[in-house]
N, C-alpha and C positions, 0 to 999 in steps of 0.2 A: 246475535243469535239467541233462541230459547231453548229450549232442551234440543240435543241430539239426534239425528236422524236413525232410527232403529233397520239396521240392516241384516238380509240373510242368500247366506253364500248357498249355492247349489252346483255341486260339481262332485261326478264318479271318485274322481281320484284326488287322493288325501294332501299330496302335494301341493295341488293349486288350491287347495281350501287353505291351505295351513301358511301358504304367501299371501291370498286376501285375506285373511284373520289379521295376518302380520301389519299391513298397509291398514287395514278399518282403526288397528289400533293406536297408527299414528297419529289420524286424523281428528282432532279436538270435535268437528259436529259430527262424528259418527259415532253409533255405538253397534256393536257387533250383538243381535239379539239372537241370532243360533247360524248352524250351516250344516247341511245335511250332503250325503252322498244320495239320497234314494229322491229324485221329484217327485214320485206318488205319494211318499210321505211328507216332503216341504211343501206338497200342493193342500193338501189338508190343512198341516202349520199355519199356512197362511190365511185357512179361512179362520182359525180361533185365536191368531195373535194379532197384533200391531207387526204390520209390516211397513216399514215407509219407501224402501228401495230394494230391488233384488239384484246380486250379482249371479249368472245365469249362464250355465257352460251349455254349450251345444248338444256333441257329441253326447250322447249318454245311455245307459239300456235301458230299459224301463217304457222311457220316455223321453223324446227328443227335445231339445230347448225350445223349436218353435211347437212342436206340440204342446209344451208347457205353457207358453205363450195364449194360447189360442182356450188352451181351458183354464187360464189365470183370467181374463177377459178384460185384463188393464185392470186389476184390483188394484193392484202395485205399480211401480212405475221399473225399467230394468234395465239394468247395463249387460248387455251380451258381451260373455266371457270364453273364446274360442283358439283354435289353434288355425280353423280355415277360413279363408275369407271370401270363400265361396254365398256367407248366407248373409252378408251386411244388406243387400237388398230387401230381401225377403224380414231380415228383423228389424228393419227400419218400415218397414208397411206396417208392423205391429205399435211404430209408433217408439220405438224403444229410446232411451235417452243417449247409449252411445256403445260401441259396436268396439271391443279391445280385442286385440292378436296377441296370443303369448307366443313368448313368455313377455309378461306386462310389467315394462317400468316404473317404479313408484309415480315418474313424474307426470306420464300417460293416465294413472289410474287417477291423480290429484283434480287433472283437467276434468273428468270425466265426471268425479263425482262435485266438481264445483258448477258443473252444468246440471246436474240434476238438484245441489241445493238453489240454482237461481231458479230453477223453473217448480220444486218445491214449496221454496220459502220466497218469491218474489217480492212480496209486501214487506217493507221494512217501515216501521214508525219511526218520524221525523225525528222523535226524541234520542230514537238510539245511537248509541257510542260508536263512531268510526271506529275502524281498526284496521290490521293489516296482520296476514301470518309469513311472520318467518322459518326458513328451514333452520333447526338446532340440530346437534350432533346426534339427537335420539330421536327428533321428531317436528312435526310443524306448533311452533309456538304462536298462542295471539298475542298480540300488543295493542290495546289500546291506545290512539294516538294522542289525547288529551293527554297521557299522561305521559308520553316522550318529549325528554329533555332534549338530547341530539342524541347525533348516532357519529360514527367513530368508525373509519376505511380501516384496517391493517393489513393489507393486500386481499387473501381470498377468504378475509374473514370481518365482520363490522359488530362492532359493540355497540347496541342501545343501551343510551342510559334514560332508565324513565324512573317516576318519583318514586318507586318502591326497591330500588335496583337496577339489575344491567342483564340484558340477555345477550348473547353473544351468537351469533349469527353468519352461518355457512354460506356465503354468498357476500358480493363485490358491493361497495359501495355505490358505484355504476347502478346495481341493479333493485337495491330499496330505493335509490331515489325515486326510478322510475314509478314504483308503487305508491310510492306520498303522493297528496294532494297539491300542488303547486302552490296552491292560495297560504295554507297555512306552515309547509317548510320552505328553505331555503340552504342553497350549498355554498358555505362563505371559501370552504375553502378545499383542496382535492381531497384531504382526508375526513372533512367536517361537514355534515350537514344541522344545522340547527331548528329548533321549533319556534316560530315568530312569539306566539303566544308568551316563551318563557324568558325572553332574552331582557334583562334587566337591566344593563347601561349597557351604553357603546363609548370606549375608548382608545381614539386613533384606529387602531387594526387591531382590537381585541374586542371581542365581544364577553361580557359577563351573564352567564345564565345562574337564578335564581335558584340553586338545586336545595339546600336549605336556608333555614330563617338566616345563619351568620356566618355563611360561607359560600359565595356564589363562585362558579367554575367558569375558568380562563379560554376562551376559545378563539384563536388565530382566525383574522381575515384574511387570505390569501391576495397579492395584487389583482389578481385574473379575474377575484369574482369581488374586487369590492365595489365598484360601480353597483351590480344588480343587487347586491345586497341592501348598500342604503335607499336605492330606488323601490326597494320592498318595505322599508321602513314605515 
């Protein structure tokens, strides 16, 4: 990613502003550029800043969210933020990116805005760094994957260790694997997953990864996955 997607909340009441504020600011390509209760006045906003996404409550006085819609003329691109789901029709004729019910789940809202960064930022240059974001105790962390060593099950929690440190990670082993690329990790063992790239001898059932110049880290081949492992070799 390159800089941040500049985001602006619009909604009457202070509450739901004050949960997407909370959610934009977990989100590493977001950045939260204002949030207004008045759409007469976010409709202006919009014509003198950088808008790149609008979060867009329906209901509202002034001015209704498809009326907003409809004199915004697609400057912006927008997630419909509502309690009725009476207008997902009608706000998807406007083209919208994705149509949320509150009260909205962090993980709902994750979906929503990782579909407006693909359609966004589609273009990625070959040259850029894979990665993957995991969920931390405060927020979605990146990880570049060139620079994970392995990662580490301990039931509902997995530590990566990559060359700079260790992030420690709200979710199952099960479920980063699924997000690795298959070609370059491998799961030697139920609690181990390792990075091909880093693995530096193999002896009998332990694998040695190179973490510094004079001390490489011990990692257990499980019986179940040593077949696939050395076939990945």
């Amino acid at each position: 990613m390159t800089e941040p997607m500049h985001c602006l909340v619009i909604d009457d009441k202070p509450l739901a502003i004050d949960i997407l504020t909370d959610y934009v600011g977990k989100v590493p390509f977001l950045h939260l550029a204002g949030s207004s209760q008045n759409p007469l006045e976010a409709l202006q906003w919009v014509g003198e800043r950088r808008v790149d996404l609008i979060f867009l409550d329906i209901q509202m006085p002034q001015l209704t969210g498809l009326q907003f819609l409809q004199a915004l003329d697609r400057r912006a691109p927008v997630v419909l933020t509502t309690a009725y789901p009476d207008y997902a029709l009608a706000g998807f004729e406007h083209d919208v990116i994705d149509y949320l019910l509150k009260p909205i789940p962090f993980e709902r809202f994750y979906q929503a805005v990782q579909k407006a960064q693909r359609r966004l930022r589609p273009a990625v240059e070959e040259t850029s760094r894979p990665y993957v974001f995991v969920k931390t105790e405060h927020r979605l962390q990146r990880i570049d994957l060139d620079e994970v060593l392995y990662a580490e099950g301990l039931q509902n929690y997995v530590i990566v260790h990559t060359l700079t440190g260790k992030v420690i990670a709200r979710q199952t082993l099960n479920s980063l694997e699924t997000s690795l690329p298959a070609s370059a990790f491998v799961r030697v063992h139920k609690s181990f997953i390792v990075a091909l790239a880093h693995v530096h001898s193999v002896e009998r059932s332990r694998i040695f990864i190179q973490a510094t110049a004079d001390e490489p880290r011990c990692i257990p081949v499980g019986d179940a996955y040593r077949r696939t492992f050395y076939e990945r070799l």
